[in-house]
C-alpha positions in Angstrom: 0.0 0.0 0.0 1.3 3.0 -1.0 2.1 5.8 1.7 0.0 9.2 1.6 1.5 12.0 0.4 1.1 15.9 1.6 1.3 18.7 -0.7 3.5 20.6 2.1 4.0 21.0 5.9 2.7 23.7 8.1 2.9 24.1 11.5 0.0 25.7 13.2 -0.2 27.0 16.9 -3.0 27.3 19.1 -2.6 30.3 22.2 -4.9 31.4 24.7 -7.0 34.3 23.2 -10.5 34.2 22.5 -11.2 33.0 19.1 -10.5 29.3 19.3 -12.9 28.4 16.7 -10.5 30.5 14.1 -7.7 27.4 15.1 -9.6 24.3 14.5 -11.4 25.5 11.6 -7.7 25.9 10.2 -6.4 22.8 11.4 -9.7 21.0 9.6 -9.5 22.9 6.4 -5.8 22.4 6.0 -5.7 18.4 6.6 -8.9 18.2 4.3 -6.5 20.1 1.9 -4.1 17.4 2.1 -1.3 19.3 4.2 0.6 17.9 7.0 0.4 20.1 10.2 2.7 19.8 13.2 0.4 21.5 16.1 1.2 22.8 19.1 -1.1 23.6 21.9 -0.4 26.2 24.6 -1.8 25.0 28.2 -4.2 27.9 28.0 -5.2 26.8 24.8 -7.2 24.1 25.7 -8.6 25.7 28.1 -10.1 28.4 26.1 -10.8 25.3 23.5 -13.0 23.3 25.6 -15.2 26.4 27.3 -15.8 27.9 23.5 -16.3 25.1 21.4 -18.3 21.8 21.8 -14.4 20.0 21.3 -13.4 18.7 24.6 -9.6 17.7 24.4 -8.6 15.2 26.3 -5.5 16.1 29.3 -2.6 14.2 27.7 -0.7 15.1 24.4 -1.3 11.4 22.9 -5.1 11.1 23.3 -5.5 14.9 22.2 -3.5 13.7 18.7 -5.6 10.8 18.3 -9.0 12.5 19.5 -8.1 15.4 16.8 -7.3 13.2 14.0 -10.1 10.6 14.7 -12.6 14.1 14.2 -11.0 15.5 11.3 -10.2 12.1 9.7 -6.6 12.7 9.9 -4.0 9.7 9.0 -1.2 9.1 12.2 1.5 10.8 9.9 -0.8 13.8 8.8 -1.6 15.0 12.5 1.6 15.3 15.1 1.0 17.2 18.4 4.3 18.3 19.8 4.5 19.3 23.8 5.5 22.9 24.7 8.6 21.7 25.7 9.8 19.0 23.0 12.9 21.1 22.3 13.8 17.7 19.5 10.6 18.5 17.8 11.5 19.4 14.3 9.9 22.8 14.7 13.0 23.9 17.3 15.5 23.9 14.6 15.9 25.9 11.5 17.3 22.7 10.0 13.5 20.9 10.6 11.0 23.6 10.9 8.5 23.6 8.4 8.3 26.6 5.4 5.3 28.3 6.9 4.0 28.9 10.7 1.1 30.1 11.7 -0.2 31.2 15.5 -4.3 31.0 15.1 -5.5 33.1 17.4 -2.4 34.6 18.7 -2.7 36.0 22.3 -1.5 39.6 23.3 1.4 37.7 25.3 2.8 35.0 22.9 2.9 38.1 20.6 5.1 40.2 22.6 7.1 37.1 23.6 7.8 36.4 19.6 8.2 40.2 19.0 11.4 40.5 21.8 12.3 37.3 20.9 11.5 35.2 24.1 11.7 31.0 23.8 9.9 30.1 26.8 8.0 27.4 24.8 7.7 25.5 21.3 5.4 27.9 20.1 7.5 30.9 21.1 10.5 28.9 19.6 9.3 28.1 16.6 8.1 31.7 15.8 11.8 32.8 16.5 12.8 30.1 14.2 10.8 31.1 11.8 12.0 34.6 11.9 15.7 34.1 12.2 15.2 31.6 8.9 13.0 34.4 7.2 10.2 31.7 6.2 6.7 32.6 6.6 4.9 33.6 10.0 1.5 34.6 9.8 0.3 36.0 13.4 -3.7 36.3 13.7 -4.4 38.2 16.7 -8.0 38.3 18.4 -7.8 41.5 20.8 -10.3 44.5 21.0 -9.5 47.2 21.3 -5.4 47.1 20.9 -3.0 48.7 23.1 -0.1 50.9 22.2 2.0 47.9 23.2 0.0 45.2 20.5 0.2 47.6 18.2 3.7 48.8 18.6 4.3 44.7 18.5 2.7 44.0 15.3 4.7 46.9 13.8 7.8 45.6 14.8 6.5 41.8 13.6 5.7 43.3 10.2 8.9 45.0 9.9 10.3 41.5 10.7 8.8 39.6 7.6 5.9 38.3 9.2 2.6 38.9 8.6 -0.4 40.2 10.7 -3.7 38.9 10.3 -6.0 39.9 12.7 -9.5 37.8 13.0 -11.5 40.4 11.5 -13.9 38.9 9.3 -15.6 41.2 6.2 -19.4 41.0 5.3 -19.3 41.9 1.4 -19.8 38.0 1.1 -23.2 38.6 3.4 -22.1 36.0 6.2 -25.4 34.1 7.4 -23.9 32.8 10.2 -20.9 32.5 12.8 -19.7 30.0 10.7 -19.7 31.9 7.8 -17.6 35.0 9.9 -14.9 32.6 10.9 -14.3 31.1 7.5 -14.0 34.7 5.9 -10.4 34.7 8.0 -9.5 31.0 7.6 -10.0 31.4 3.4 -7.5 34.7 4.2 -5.1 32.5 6.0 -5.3 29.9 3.4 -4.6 32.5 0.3 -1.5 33.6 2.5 -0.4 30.0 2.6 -1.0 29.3 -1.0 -3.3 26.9 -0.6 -6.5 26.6 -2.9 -9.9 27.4 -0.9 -13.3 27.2 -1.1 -14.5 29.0 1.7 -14.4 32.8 0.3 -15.2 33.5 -3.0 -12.2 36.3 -4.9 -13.1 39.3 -4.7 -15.4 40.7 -8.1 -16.7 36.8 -8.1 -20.8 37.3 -8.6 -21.5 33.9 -8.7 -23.8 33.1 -5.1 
């Protein structure tokens, strides 16, 4: 039997902020795409993950894995949760990190840690990696309002290479429902990534 084969490798982290819906809607949408994702989870992740969402993760790293591959149909090789701390995961090293990261939603802290260069954690790690390689971070805060801090933050990110995506969805495509909202800044992610969506029509498209 021949072995599956991904189209490419992202690695996609989970913080704390509000918005977790904006996550697993990526991490569905980019293994039904074909992509392998390396996910990491920060401890207030799942927290905020099982009082928004109806997705109830279990406590340890190997049940979560299976758990989120068993609900997104995910093959063992497709879907690899790495601790906060696995400082051998490939996502450490600019020799083993994958082309593209991306922090969905990003909290006001994990931001600032990436923007002065902290590696506290693999998430914080792997964004410093990314930078220090110059491959692709894509940063998707979910904050209201924003401080002079965030915003002086996300200057200094952009500046950096990487790019800021806030979760603020659009209405030309007349969302009908939450669903609808969060997909609006999934599709964006996607197009950032270069990978082919369905979610969000191009822009000009008048076909309902």
């Amino acid at each position: 039997m021949a072995e599956p084969t991904y189209s490419k490798t992202v690695t996609l982290a989970i913080t704390g902020a509000s918005g977790a819906q904006y996550g697993l809607r990526l991490l569905q949408c980019l293994l039904a795409a074909q992509v392998r994702v390396w996910l990491l989870l920060s401890d207030a992740a799942r927290v905020v993950i099982n009082t928004e969402t109806e997705v109830m993760l279990p406590e340890d790293e190997e049940r979560t894995a299976s758990y989120l591959r068993e609900l997104y149909g995910a093959e063992e090789d497709q879907l690899i949760l790495f601790g906060r701390r696995d400082w051998f995961s490939p996502v450490a090293s600019g020799t083993g990190a994958a082309s593209s990261l991306v922090i969905c939603p990003a909290s006001g802290g994990t931001l600032s840690a990436v923007a002065c260069g902290a590696s506290n954690n693999l998430i914080e790690r792997a964004a410093d990696v990314a930078l220090k390689e110059r491959r692709q971070l894509i940063l998707v805060p979910r904050e209201a309002p924003y401080s002079e801090i965030h915003l002086e933050n996300m200057l200094k990110l952009t500046r950096m290479g990487a790019v800021i995506l806030p979760a603020s969805p659009g209405f030309y495509q007349r969302p009908q429902s939450v669903q609808d909202l969060v997909d609006f800044v999934v599709a964006r992610i996607l197009s950032q990534l270069d990978i082919e969506q369905t979610l969000l029509p191009p822009w000009g498209n008048t076909e309902n």
